[in-house]
KEZAFI-368794 format. One record per residue (C-alpha): residue number from 1; residue in three letters; x, y, z. Coordinates in steps of 0.2 Angstrom, whole numbers. Each point is the difference from the previous one (the first is absolute). Layout:
! residues N
<pt lolo="NUM" lumvex="ALA" xx="X" yy="Y" zz="Z"/>
...
! end
This chain:
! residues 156
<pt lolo="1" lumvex="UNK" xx="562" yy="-166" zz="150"/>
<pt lolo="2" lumvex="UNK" xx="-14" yy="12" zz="6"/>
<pt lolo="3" lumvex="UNK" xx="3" yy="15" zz="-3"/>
<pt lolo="4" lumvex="UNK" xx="-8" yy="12" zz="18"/>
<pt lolo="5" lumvex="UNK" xx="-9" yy="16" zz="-9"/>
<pt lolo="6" lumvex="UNK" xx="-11" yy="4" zz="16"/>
<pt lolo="7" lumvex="UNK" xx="10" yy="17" zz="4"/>
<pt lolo="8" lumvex="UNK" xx="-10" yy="9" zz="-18"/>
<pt lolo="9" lumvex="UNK" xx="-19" yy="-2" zz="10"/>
<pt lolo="10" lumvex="UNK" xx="-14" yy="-6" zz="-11"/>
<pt lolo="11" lumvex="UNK" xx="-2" yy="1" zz="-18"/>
<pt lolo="12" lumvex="UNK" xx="6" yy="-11" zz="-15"/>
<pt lolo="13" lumvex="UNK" xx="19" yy="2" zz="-7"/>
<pt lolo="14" lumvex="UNK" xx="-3" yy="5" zz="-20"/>
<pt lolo="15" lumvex="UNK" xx="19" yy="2" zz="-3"/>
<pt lolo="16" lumvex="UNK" xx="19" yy="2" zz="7"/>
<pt lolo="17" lumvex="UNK" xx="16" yy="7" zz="-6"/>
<pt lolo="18" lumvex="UNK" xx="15" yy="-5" zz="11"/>
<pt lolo="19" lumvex="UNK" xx="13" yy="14" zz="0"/>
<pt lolo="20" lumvex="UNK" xx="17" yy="-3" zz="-7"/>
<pt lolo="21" lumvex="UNK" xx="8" yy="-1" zz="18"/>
<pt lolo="22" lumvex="UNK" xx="-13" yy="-16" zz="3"/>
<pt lolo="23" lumvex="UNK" xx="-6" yy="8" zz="15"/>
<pt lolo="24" lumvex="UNK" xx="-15" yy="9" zz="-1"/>
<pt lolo="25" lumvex="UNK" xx="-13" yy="-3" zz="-11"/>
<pt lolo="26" lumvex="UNK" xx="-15" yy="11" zz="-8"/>
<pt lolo="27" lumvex="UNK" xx="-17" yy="-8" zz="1"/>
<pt lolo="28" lumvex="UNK" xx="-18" yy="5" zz="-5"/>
<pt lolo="29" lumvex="UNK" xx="-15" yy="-5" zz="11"/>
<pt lolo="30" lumvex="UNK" xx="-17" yy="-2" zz="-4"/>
<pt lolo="31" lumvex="UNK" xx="-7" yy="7" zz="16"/>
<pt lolo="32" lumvex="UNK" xx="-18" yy="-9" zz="6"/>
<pt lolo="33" lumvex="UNK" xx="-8" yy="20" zz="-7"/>
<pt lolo="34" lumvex="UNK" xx="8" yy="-7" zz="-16"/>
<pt lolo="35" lumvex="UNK" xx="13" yy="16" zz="0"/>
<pt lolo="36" lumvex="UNK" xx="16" yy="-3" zz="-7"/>
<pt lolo="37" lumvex="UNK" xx="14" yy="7" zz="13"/>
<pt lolo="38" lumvex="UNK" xx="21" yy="-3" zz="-3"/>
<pt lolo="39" lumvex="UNK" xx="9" yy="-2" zz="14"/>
<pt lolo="40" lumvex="UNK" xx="19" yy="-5" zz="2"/>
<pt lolo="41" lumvex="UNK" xx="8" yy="-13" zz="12"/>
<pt lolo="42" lumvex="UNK" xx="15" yy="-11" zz="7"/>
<pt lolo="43" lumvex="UNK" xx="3" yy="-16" zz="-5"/>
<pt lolo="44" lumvex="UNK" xx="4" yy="-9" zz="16"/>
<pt lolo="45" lumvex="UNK" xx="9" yy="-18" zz="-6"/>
<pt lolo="46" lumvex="UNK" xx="3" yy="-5" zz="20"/>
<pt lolo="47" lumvex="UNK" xx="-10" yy="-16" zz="2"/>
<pt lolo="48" lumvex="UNK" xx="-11" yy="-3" zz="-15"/>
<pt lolo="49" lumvex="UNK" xx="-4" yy="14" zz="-11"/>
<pt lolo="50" lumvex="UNK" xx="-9" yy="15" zz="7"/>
<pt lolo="51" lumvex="UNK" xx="-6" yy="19" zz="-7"/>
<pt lolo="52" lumvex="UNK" xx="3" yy="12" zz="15"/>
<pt lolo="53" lumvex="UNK" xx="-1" yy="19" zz="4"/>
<pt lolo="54" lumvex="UNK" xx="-13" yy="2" zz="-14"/>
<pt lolo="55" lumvex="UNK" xx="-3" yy="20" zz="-2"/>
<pt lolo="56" lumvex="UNK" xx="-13" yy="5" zz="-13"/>
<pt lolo="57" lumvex="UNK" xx="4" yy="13" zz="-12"/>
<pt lolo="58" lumvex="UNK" xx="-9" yy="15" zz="-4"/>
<pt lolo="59" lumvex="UNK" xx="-3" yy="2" zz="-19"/>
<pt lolo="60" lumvex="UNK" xx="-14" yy="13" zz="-1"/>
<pt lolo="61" lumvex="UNK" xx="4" yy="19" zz="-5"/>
<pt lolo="62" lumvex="UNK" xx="-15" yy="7" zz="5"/>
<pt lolo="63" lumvex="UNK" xx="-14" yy="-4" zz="12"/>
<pt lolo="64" lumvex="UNK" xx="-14" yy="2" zz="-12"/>
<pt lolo="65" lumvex="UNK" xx="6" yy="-14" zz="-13"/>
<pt lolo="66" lumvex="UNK" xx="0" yy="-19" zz="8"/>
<pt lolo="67" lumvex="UNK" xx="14" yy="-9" zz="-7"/>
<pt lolo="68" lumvex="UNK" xx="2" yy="-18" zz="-3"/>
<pt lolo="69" lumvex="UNK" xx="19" yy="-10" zz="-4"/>
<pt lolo="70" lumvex="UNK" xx="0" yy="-8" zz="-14"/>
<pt lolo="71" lumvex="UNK" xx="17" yy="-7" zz="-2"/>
<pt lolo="72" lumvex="UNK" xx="19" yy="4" zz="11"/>
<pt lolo="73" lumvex="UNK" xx="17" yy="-2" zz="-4"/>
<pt lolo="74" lumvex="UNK" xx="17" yy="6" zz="5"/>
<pt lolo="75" lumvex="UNK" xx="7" yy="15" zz="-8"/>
<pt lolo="76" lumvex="UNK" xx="18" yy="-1" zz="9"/>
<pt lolo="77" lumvex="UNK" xx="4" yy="-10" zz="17"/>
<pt lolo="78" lumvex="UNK" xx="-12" yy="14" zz="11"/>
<pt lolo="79" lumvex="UNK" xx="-13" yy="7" zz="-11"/>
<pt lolo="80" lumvex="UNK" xx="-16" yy="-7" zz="-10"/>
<pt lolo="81" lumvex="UNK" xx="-7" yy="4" zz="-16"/>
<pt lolo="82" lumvex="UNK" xx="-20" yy="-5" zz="3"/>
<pt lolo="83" lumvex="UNK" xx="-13" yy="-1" zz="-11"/>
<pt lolo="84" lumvex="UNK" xx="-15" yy="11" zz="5"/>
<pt lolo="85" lumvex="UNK" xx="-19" yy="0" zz="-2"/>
<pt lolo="86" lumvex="UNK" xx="-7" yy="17" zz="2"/>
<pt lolo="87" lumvex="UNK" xx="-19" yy="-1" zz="-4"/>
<pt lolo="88" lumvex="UNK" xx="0" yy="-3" zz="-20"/>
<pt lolo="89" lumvex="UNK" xx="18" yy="4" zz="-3"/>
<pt lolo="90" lumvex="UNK" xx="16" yy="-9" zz="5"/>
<pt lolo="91" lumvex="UNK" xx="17" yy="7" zz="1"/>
<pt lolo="92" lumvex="UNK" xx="18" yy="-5" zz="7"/>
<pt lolo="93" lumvex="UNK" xx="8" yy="6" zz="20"/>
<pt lolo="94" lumvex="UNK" xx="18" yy="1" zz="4"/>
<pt lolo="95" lumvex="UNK" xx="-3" yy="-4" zz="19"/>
<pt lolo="96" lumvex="UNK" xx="14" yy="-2" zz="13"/>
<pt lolo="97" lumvex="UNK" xx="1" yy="-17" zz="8"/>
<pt lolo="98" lumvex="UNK" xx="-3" yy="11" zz="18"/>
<pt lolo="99" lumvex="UNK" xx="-15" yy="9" zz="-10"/>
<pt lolo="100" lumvex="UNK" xx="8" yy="17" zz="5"/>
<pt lolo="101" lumvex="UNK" xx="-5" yy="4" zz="-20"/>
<pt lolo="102" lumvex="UNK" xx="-10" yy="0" zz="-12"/>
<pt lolo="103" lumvex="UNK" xx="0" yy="5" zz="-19"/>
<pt lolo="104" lumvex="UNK" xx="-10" yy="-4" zz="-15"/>
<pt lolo="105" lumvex="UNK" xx="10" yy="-1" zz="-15"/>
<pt lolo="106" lumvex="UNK" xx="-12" yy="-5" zz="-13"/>
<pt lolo="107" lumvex="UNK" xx="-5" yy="-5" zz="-12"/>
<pt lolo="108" lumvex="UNK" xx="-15" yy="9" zz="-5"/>
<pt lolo="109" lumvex="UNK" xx="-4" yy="-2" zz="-16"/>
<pt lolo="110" lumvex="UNK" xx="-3" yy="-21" zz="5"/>
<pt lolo="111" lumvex="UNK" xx="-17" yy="-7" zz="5"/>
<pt lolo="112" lumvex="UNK" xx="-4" yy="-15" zz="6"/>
<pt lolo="113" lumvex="UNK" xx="18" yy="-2" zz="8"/>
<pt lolo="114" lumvex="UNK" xx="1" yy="-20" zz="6"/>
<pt lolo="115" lumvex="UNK" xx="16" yy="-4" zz="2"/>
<pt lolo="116" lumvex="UNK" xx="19" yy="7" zz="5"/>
<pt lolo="117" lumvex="UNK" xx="17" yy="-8" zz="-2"/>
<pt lolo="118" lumvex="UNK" xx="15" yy="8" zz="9"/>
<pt lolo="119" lumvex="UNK" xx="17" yy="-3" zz="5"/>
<pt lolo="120" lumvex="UNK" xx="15" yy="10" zz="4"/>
<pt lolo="121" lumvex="UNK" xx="10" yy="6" zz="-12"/>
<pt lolo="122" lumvex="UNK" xx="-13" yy="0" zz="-13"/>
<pt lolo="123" lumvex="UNK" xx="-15" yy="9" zz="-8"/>
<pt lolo="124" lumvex="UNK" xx="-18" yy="-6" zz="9"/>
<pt lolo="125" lumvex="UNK" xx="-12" yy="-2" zz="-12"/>
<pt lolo="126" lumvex="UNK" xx="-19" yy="-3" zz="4"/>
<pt lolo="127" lumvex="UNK" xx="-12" yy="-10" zz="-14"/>
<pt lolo="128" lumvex="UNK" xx="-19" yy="4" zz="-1"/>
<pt lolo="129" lumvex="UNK" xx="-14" yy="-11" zz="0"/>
<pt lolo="130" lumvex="UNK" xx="0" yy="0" zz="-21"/>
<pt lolo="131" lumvex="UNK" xx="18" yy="-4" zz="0"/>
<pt lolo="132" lumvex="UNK" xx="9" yy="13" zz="-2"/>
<pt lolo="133" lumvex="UNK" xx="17" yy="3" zz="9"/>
<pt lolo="134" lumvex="UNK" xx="7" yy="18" zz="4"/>
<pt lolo="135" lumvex="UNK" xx="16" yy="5" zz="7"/>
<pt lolo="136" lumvex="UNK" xx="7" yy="12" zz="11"/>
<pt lolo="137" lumvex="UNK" xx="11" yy="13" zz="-8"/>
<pt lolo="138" lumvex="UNK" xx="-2" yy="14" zz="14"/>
<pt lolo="139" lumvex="UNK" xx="-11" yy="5" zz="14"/>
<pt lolo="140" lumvex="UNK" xx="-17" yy="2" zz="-14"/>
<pt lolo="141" lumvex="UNK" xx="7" yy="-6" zz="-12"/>
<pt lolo="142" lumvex="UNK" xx="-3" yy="-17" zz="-7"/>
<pt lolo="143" lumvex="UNK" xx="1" yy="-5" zz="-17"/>
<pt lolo="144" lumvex="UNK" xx="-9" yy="-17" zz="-8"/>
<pt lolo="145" lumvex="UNK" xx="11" yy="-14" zz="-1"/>
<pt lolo="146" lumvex="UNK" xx="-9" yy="-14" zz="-8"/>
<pt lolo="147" lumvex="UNK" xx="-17" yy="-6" zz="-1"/>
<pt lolo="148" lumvex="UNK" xx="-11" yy="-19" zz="0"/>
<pt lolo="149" lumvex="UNK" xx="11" yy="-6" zz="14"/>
<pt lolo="150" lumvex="UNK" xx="-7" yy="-8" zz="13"/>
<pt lolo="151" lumvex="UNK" xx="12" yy="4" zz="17"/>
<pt lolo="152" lumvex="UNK" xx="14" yy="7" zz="2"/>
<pt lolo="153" lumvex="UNK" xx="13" yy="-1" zz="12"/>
<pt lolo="154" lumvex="UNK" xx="19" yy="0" zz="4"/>
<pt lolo="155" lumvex="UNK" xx="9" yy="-17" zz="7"/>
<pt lolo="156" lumvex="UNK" xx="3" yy="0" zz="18"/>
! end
């Protein structure tokens, strides 16, 4: 089965999280300029398999600091927690699934950021290039969770 992805426009998919529903999906392009842009869209299971009604998110907080996605997954059925880059530091946006908002909730004390793993119902937590895992307590405040681990994730 083929699966119809021609409703995102150019670029290459990096990663996807399906939300819990089963019916959207969070993607992150590699556009041709080599941005990275997070967009949300329908799952259209009709004939064959197809993404549809793709909208890109917005994940910048300013206009002077170019952002790139790093990594996306779904905090509760209509909101993302995604991993930003913002020039040399990268931090962690609550964004609603209709992009009305978005808040940076940490962590700043982490560089190098590479990874995050999130579900509903439980803590996110990111892991850094040295492999280092943090988790969310609160809004900025994170504390180190383990350390030498390769990934992390929750099952889907």
């Amino acid at each position: 089965m083929q699966l119809d992805t021609s409703a995102l426009g150019e670029g290459k998919i990096e990663t996807f999280r399906i939300a819990p529903d089963g019916i959207r999906v969070a993607i992150i392009i590699t556009r041709p300029s080599g941005q990275h842009v997070l967009g949300v869209a329908r799952i259209d299971r009709g004939e064959g398999v197809a993404v549809r009604a793709w909208r890109e998110l917005s994940v910048a907080t300013s206009q002077a600091t170019p952002t790139s996605v790093i990594d996306v997954g779904w905090r509760t059925p209509d909101s993302l927690l995604a991993l930003v880059g913002e020039g040399r530091t990268t931090g962690v946006f609550a964004i609603a699934q209709d992009g009305s908002s978005v808040a940076a909730i940490g962590p700043t004390a982490v560089v190098d950021a590479e990874q995050l793993a999130v579900a509903p119902g439980v803590p996110p937590m990111v892991r850094t290039a040295g492999g280092d895992v943090w988790r969310y307590n609160s809004d900025f405040r994170w504390s180190l969770h383990l350390s030498g681990a390769s990934s992390v994730l929750y099952p889907g």
